[in-house]
C-alpha positions as CSV (number, residue, x, y, z in Angstrom):
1,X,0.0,0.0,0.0
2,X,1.4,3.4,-1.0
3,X,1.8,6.1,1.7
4,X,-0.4,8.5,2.7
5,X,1.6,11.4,0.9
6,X,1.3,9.4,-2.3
7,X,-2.2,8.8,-2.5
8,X,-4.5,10.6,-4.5
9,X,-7.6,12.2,-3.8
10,X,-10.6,13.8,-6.6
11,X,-11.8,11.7,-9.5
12,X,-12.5,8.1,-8.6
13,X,-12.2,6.8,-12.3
14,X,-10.2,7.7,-15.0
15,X,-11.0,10.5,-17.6
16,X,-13.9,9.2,-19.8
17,X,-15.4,6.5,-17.6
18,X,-17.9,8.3,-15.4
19,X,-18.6,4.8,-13.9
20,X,-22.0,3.3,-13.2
21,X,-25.0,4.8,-14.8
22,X,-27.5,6.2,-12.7
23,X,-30.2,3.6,-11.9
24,X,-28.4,1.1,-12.6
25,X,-28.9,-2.0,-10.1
26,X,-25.5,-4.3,-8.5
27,X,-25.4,-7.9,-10.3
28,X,-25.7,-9.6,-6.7
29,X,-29.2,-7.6,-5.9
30,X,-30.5,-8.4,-8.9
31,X,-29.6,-12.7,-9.5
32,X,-31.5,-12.2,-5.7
33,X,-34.2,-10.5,-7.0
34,X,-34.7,-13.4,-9.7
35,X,-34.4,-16.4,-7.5
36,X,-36.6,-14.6,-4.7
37,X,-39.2,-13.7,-7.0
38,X,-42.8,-15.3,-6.5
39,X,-41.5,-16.5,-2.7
40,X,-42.2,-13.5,-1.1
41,X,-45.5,-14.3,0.5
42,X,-44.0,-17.7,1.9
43,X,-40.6,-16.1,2.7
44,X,-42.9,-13.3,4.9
45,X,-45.2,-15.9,6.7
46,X,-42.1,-17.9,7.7
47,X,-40.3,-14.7,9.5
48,X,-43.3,-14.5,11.4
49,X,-43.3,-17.7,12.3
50,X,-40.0,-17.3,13.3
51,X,-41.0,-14.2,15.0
52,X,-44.0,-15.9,17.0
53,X,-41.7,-18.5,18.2
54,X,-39.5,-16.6,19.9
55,X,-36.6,-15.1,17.5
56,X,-36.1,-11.8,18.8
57,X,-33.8,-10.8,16.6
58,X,-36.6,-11.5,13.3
59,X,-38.9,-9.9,15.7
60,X,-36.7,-6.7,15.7
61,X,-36.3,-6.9,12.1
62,X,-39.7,-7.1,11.3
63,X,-40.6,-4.3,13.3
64,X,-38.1,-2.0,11.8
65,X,-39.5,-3.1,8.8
66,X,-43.4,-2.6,9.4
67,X,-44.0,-0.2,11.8
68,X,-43.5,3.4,10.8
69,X,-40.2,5.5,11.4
70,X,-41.8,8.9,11.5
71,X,-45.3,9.6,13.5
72,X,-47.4,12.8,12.9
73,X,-46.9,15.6,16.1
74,X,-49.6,17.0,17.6
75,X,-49.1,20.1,19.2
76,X,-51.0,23.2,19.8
77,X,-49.2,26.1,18.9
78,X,-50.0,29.7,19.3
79,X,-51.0,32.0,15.9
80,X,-47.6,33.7,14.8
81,X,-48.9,36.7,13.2
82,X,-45.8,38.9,14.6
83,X,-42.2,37.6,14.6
84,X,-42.4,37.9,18.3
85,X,-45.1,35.3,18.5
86,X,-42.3,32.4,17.7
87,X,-41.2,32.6,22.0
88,X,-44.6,31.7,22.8
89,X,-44.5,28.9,20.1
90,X,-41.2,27.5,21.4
91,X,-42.4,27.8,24.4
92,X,-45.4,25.2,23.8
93,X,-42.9,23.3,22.0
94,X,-40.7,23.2,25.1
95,X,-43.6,21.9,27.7
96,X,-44.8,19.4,24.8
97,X,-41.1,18.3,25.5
98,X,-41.1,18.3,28.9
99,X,-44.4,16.7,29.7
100,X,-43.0,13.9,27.2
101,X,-45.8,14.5,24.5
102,X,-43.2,15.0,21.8
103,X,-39.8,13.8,21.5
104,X,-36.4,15.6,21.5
105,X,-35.7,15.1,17.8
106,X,-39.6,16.1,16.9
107,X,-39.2,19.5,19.2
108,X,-36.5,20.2,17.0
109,X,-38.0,19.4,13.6
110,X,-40.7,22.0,14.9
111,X,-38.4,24.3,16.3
112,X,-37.0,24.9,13.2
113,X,-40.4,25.2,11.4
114,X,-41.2,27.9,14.0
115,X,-37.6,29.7,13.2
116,X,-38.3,29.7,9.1
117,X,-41.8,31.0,10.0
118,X,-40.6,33.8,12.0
119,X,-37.9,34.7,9.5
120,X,-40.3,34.6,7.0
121,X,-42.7,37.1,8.7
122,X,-39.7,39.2,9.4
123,X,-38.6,39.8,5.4
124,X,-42.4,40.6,5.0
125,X,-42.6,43.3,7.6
126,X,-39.1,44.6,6.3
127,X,-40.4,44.6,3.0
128,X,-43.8,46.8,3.8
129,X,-41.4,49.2,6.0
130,X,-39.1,49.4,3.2
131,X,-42.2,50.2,1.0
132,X,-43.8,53.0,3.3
133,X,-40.2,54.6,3.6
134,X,-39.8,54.7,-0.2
135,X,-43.4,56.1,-1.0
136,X,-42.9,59.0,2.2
137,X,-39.3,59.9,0.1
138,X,-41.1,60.0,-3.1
139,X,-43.5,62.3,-1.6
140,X,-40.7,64.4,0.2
141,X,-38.8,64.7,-3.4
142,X,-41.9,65.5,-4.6
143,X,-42.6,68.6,-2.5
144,X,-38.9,69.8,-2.3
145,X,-39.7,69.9,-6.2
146,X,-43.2,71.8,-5.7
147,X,-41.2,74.4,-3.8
148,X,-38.0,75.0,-5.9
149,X,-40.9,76.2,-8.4
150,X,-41.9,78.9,-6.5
């Protein structure tokens, strides 16, 4: 094996073979595919019966399998119509946490939607205020205008 120094990093293939094609399957996964094909219904009763008899570790793997990894949140959160609002949202967010409603990694996923929210409303209200302050210099042009006529 060369040393460290030597090896070289970037392009995993040589110039003009860009490797495999996008979609493409392995050999191995798909001679596995053919053999299993049309046994899937008898190859899934059997796990289970393995399952039911006491195999915990087909037990485990059919439940990572089956049951679902994500699980819809339900928490009430207060109206954000002002930026401000999001500490009152985190704030529900926080007890939902704490009185073991949600988990950690939910809280977060919700945290963040609660952050974009906020930013968004933000940019809008910048936006408006940038809007009045343009239209009042407009009309101060305007009238600096008027009175150079006179």
């Amino acid at each position: 094996m060369p040393p460290l120094a030597s090896r070289r990093r970037g392009r995993p293939f040589q110039k003009g073979n860009a490797g495999r094609r996008l979609g493409s399957r392995n050999r191995t996964t798909v001679v596995a595919e053919a053999l299993l094909r049309d046994e899937e219904i008898e190859l899934v009763r059997k796990a289970i019966e393995m399952a039911k008899a006491g195999d915990a570790q087909m037990l485990k793997f059919l439940f990572d399998r089956i049951l679902p990894k994500a699980r819809s949140v339900l928490v009430n959160l207060p109206r954000m119509d002002h930026a401000s609002d999001a500490v009152d949202a985190l704030g529900a967010i926080i007890e939902a946490v704490g009185t073991g409603r949600i988990a950690p990694s939910e809280a977060s996923a919700l945290a963040s939607l609660v952050e974009a929210y906020a930013r968004t409303i933000n940019v809008a209200d910048l936006e408006l205020r940038m809007d009045n302050i343009e239209k009042k210099l407009e009309e101060i042009v305007t009238l600096e205008e008027k009175l150079k006529e006179r």
